[in-house]
C-alpha positions, -999 to +999 in steps of 0.1 A: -222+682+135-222+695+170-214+726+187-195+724+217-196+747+242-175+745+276-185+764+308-213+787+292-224+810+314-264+811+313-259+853+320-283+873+335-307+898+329-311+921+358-295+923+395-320+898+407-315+866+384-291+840+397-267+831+376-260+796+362-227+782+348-231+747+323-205+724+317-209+713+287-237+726+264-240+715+226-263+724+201-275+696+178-280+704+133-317+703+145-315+730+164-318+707+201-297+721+237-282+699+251-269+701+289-247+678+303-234+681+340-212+666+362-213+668+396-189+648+422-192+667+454-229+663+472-254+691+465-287+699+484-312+710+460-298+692+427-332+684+413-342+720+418-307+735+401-316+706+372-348+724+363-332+761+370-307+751+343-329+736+317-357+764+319-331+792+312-317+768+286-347+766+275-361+801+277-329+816+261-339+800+230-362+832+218-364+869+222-392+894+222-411+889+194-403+859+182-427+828+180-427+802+201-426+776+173-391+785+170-386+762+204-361+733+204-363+706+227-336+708+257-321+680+274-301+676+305-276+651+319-264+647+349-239+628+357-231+625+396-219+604+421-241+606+451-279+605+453-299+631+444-334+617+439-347+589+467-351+571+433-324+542+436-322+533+395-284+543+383-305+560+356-340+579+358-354+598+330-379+626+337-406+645+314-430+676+319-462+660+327-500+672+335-510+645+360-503+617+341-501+626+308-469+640+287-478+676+281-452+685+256-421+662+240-400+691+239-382+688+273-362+657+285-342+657+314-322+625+328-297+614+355-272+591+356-252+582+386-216+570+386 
């Protein structure tokens, strides 16, 4: 079972956050976030607004005093149709990493052009 959410606004905490609106975020039975945007028109910055999304995704998973074992991997799509990384593969997948090693498997984030 999945839970669908359309246009969820990320919020913000205080005057100085920026806000961030998803298009489609779903929650998995395992507890995983799931972002998925699509984006037509040409943006400047679209790698940058990727990770923006996904870390408050990410961070808006716990609250003050809870453990961070409660963490669930996040993903994000993006589906666009111009290009956005000087990568020229129709799909790229990207991972945290610590030089060149996988420092956690709990954050995916891929792109997929049209």
């Amino acid at each position: 079972m999945l839970i669908n959410r359309n246009r969820l606004d990320l919020g913000v905490h205080d005057n100085e956050d920026k806000k961030g609106i998803l298009d489609v975020r779903v929650k998995t039975q395992d507890g995983r976030q799931i972002n998925i945007e699509i984006q037509i028109l040409p943006t400047e910055f679209m790698p940058e607004r990727t990770l923006f999304y996904w870390s408050k995704m990410f961070t808006s998973q716990i609250h003050s005093g809870e453990g961070y074992e409660l963490l669930k991997k996040c993903i994000t799509i993006n589906i666009v149709d111009f290009d956005c990384t000087p990568l020229k593969q129709v799909h790229s997948c990207y991972h945290l990493v610590h030089g060149m090693s996988l420092t956690t498997s709990i954050a995916g984030v891929t792109k997929n052009g049209l």
